[in-house]
KETOR-63705 format. One record per atom (N, C-alpha, C, O): x, y, z. Coordinates in steps of 0.1 Angstrom, whole numbers, padded with zeros to 4 digits, always signed. Example, Ala and Ser with C-alpha at 12.3 -4.5 7.8 and 13.67 -1.06 7.14 Angstrom:
BEGIN
+0132-0057+0078
+0123-0045+0078
+0132-0033+0078
+0142-0033+0085
+0128-0022+0071
+0137-0011+0071
+0129+0000+0079
+0134+0011+0080
! end
This chain:
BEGIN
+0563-0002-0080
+0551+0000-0088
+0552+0014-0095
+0553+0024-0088
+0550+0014-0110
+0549+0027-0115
+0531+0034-0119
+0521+0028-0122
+0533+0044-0117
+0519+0049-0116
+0516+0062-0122
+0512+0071-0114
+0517+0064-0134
+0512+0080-0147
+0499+0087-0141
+0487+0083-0143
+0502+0095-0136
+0492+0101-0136
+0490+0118-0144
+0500+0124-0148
+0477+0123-0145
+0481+0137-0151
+0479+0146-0144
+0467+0147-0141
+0485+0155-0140
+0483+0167-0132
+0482+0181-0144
+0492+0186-0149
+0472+0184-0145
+0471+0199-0151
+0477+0190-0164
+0474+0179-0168
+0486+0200-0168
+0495+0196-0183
+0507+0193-0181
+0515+0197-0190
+0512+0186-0172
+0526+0175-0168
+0518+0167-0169
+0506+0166-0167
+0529+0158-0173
+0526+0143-0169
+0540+0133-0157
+0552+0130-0159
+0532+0130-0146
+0543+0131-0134
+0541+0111-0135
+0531+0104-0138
+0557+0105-0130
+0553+0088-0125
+0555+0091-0113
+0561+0101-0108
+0548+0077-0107
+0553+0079-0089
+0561+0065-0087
+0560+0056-0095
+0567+0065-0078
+0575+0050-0079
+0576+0053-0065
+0576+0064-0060
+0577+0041-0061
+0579+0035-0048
+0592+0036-0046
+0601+0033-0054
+0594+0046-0029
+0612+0040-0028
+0617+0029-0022
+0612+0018-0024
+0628+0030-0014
+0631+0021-0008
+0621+0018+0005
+0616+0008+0008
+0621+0028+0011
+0614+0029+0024
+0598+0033+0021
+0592+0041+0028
+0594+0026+0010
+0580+0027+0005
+0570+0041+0008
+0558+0044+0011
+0581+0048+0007
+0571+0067+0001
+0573+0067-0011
+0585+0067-0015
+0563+0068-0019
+0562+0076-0029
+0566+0090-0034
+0562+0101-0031
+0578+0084-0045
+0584+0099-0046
+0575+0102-0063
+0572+0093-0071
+0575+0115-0065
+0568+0122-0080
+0585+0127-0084
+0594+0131-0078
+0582+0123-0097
+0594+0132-0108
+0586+0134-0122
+0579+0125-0127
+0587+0148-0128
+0584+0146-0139
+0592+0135-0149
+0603+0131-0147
+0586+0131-0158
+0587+0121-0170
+0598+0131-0177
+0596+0143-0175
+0611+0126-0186
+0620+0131-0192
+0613+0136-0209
+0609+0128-0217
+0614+0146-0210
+0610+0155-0218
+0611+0146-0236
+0601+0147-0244
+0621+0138-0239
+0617+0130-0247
+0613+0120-0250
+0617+0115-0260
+0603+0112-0242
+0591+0101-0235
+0578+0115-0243
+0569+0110-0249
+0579+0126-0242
+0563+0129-0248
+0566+0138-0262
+0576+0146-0266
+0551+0133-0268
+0553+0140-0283
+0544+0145-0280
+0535+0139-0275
+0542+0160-0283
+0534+0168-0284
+0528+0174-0297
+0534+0175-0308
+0514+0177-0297
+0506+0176-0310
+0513+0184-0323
+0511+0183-0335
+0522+0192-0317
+0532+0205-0330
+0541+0200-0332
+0550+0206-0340
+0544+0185-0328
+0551+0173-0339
+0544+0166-0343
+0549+0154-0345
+0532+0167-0346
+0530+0153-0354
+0519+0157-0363
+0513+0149-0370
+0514+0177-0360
+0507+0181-0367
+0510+0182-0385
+0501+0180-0393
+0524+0186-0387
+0528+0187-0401
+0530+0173-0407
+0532+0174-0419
+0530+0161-0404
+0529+0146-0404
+0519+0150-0408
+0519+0155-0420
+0507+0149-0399
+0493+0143-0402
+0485+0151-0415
+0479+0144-0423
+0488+0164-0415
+0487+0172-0425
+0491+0169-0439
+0483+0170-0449
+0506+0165-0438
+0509+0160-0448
+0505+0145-0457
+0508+0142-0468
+0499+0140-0447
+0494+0127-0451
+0476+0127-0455
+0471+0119-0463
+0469+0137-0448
+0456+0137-0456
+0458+0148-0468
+0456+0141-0478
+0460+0157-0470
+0462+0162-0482
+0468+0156-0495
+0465+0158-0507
+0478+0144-0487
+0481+0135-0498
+0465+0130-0502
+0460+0132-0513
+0460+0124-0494
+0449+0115-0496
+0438+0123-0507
+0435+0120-0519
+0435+0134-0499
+0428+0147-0506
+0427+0144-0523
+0419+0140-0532
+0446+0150-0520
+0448+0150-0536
+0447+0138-0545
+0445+0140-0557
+0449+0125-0540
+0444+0111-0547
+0433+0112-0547
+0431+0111-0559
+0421+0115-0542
+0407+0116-0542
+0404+0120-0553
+0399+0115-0563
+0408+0135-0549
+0403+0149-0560
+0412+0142-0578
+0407+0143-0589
+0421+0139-0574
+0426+0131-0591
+0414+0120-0598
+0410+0121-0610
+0410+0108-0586
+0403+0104-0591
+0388+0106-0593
+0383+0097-0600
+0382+0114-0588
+0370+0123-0585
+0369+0126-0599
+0360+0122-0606
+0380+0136-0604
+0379+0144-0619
+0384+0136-0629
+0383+0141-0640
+0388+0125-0629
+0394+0114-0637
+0406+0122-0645
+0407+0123-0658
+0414+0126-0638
+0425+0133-0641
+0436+0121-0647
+0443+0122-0657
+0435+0111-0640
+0446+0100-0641
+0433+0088-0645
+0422+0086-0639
+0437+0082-0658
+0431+0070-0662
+0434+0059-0656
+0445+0059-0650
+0426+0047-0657
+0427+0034-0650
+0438+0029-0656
+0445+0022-0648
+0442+0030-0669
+0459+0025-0672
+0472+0030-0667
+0483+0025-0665
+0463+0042-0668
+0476+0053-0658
+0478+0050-0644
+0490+0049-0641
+0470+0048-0635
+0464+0042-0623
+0472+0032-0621
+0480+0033-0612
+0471+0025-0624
+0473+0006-0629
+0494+0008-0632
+0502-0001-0630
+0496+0018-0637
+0509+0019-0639
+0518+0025-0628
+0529+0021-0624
+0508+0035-0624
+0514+0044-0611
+0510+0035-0600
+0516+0038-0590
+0502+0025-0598
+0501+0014-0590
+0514+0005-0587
+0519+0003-0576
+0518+0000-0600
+0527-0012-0601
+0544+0000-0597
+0555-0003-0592
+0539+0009-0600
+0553+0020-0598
+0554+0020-0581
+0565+0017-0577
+0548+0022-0575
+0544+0022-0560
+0550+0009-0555
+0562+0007-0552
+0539+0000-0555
+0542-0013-0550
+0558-0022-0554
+0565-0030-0547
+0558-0018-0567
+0572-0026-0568
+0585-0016-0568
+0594-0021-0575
+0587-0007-0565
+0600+0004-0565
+0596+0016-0555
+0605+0018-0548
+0588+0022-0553
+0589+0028-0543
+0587+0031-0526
+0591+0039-0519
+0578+0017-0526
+0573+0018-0510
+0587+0008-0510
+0597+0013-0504
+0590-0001-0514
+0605-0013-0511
+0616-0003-0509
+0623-0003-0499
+0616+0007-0520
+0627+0019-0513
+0629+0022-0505
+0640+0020-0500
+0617+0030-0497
+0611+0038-0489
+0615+0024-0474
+0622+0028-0465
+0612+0017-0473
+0615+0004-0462
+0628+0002-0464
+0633+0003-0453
+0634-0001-0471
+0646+0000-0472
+0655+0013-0463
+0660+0012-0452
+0653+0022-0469
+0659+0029-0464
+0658+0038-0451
+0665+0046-0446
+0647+0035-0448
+0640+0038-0431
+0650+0026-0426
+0662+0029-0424
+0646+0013-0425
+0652+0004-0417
+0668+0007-0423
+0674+0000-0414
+0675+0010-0428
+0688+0013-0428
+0695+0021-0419
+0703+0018-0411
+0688+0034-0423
+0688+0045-0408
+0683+0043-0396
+0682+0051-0387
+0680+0033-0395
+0674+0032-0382
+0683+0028-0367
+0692+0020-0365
+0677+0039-0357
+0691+0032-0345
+0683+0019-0341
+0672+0018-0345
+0688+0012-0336
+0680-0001-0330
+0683+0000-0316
+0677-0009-0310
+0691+0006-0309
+0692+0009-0299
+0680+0016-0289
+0678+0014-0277
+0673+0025-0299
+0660+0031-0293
+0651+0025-0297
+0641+0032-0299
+0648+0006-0302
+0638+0004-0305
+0634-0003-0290
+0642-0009-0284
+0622-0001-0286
+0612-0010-0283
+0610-0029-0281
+0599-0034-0282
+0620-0035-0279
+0612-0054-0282
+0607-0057-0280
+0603-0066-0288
+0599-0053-0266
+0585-0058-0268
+0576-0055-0273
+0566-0062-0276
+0577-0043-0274
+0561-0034-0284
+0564-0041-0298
+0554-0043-0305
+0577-0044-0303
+0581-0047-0316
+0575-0062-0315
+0566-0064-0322
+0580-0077-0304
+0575-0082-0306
+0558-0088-0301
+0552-0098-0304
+0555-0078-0295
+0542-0072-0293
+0527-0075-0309
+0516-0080-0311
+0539-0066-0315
+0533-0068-0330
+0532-0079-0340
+0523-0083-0347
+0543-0084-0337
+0544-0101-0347
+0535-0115-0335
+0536-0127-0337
+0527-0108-0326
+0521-0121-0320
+0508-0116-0327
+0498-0123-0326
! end
């Protein structure tokens, strides 16, 4: 049986041994992401948002414009952008069941 618990700021599992004592080991250092990775992500993705707001807020970009930089997105750039994430991708460190977790 595995069992996460948090002690202070570790995070320890306990597993049963053979002779049913519970032994603690810390969790292997790349199993946690800590908030000073994923702060410049997160950052970087509402300021995006920000700045789409604040464009359309001041009507900086017209609805034709909009409408074009729309069709620019959806048909050429996010297809890129998927493309080439899943190209690079190891599949060795993926997940199956959380992956097919998702498609149920």
């Amino acid at each position: 049986m595995v069992d996460k618990g948090d002690l202070g700021s570790q995070v320890f599992v306990t597993n049963m041994s053979s002779n049913n004592q519970p032994t603690i080991m810390p969790e292997s250092e790349d199993s946690q992401v800590s908030f000073q990775q994923i702060l410049p992500t997160l950052v970087q993705i509402f300021v995006t948002m920000l700045l789409g707001w604040l464009t359309g807020y001041y009507k900086v970009i017209g609805p034709s414009e909009a409408k074009g930089l729309n069709i620019y997105v959806s048909k050429f750039a996010l297809p890129s952008l998927i493309f080439v994430s899943l190209a690079t991708v190891d599949f060795s460190q993926i997940n199956l069941a959380f992956l097919l977790g998702i498609f149920i």
